[in-house]
N, C-alpha and C positions, 0 to 999 in steps of 0.2 A: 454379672458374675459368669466365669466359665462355664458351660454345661458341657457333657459330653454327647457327642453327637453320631457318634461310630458305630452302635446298636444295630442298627436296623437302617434303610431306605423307607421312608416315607413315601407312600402313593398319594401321590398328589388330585384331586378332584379336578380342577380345572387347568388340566397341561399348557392351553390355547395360549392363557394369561401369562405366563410363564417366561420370560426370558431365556433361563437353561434350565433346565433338568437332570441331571447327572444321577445314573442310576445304576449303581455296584458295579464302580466303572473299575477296569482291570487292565495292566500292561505285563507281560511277561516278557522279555529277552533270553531265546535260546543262545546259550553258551557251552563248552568243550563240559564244562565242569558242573553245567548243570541252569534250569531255570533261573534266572535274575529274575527277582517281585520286584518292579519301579513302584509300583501304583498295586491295593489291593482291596475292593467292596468301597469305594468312593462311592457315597451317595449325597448329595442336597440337591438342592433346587434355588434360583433368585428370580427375583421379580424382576418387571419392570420398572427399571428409575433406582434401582437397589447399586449400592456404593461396597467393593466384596474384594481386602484383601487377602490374598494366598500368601500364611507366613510358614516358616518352619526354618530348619537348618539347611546348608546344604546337602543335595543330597537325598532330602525329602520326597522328593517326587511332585515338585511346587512346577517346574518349566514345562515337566510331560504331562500334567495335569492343563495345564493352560494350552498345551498344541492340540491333547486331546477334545477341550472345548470348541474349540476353533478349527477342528477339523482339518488342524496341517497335519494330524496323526491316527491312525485306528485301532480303536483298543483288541485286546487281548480279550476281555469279555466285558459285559456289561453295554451300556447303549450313554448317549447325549444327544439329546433335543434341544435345538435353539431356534427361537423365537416361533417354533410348530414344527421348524425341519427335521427330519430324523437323521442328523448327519450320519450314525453308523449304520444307517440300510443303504445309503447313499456311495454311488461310485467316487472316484478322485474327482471325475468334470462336474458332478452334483456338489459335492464341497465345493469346491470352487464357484458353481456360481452363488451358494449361499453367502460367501465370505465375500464375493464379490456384492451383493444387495446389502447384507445384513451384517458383516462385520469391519471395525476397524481396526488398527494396531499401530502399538509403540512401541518402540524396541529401544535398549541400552544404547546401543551401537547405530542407531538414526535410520540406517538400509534407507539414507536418500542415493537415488539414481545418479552419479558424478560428472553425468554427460547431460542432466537437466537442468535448468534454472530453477529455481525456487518458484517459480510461478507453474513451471512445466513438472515439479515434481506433483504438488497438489492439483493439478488438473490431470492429472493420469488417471487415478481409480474414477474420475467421472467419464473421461473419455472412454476408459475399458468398459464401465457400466452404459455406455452408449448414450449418455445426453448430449441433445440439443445444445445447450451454451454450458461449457466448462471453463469460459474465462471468469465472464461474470463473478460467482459464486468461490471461485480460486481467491482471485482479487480480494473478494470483500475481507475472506478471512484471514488471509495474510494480513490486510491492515488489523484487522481484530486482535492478530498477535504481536502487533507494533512491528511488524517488517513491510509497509508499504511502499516506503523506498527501498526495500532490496530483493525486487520482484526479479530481476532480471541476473541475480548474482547465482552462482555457482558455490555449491555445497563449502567448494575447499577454501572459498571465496568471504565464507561465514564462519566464527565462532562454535563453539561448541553448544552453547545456549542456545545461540541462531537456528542452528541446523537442529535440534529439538524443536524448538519451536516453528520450526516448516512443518515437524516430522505432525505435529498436531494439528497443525492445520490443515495436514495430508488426512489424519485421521479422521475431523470430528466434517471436514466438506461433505462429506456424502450420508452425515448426519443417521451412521450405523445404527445398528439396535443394539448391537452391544459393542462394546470398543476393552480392546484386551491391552494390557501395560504390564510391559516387563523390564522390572527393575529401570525405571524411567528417566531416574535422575543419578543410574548408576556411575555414570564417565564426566559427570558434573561436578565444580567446587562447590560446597558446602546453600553460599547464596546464590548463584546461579540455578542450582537444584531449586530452595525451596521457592525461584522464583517460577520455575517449572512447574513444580507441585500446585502453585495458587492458581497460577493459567489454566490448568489440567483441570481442578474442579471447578473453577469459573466456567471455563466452554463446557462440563460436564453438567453443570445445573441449567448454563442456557439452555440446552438442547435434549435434556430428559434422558440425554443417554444412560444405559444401565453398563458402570466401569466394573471392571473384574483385573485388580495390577497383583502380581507377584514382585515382592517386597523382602528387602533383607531388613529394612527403615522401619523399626516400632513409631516411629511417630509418624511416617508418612503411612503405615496401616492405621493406626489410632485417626485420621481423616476417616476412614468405611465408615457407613454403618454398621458393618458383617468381620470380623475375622478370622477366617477358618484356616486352621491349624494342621499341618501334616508333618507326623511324626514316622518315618522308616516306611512313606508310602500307604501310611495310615491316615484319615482324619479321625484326629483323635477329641479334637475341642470347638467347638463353635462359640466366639467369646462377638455381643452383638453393645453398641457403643450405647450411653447412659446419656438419653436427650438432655 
């Protein structure tokens, strides 16, 4: 059943445990004509291994809620904690290297690199992160997404499915703590999407990862465990799935 969940922030007893923390999180745009509210008193929290989509209309304030998580943005008031970091005490190179250890991402639109190979785009975040072997671990999961014959192909080279499914095997290599999806299977046909979808929580269950995707798709939210709801930059519902 829906509950509403927009009351109050909850203090959480054990932060450490925590995946994110999102605490009366707030975006404002100065404009000629006055304050834009995006975003206003955002607060929950998700666990570790927790399954969390951001639904609403457009509009809602569901993309700027997810850059604010992930630290590609800094609120206007309120704070976010992922995985212990304090991203909003945190300068631009401090995000960065959090997002670089601890986060992954999916985007509509793939943002694979068109001068890399498929092999060379999922070996990049390891390379940036500085390990030792970045083939290795490239390789295996590309085969894991059934691209092992097109290690060496180029983005424009592949499908649209294809080049998704690099984009995840770009995300889930460096085996984030949390991995962000936006609108995942937006630029996809109907089967091709939900064959993305099943890969997404396949590699999400191998690897413990805790996902957070913003979704126009009730039925690819009905996959969370978590639905939370934002209405005109409000959460206004926390709707959590019937085992």
């Amino acid at each position: 059943m829906p509950h509403n969940t927009a009351m109050h922030t909850q203090v959480q007893p054990d932060t450490q445990r925590l995946a994110l923390q999102v605490s009366e999180l707030g975006k404002r745009v100065a404009l000629p004509s006055g304050p834009l509210i995006i975003l206003e008193g955002v607060g929950f929290s998700i666990s570790h291994g927790d399954t969390v989509a951001i639904v609403g209309a457009s509009g809602s304030g569901k993309s700027t809620l997810l850059s604010l998580m992930a630290g590609l943005d800094t609120p206007s008031t309120g704070s976010v904690r992922l995985d212990g970091e304090p991203l909003s005490a945190l300068d631009e190179d401090g995000r960065a290297r959090v997002r670089g250890e601890k986060v992954g991402f999916v985007f509509q639109s793939f943002q694979l690199l068109p001068s890399l190979t498929a092999l060379e785009n999922v070996m990049l975040p390891l390379e940036l992160r500085g390990d030792a072997d970045v083939e290795t671990p490239a390789r295996a999961i590309l085969g894991k997404v059934g691209l092992g014959e097109r290690l060496g192909h180029y983005p424009r080279q592949l499908s649209g499915g294809e080049q998704q499914r690099v984009a995840l095997a770009r995300a889930f290599v460096t085996r984030p703590a949390v991995l962000f999806a936006d609108e995942p299977t937006g630029n996809l046909d109907t089967s091709t999407g939900q064959a993305i979808v099943e890969l997404l929580f396949s590699l999400n269950a191998e690897t413990g990862t805790t996902l957070v995707l913003v979704t126009h798709d009730e039925r690819l939210a009905a996959r969370c465990g978590r639905r939370l709801r934002l209405d005109s930059g409000r959460l206004v519902a926390e709707e959590r799935q019937s085992s």
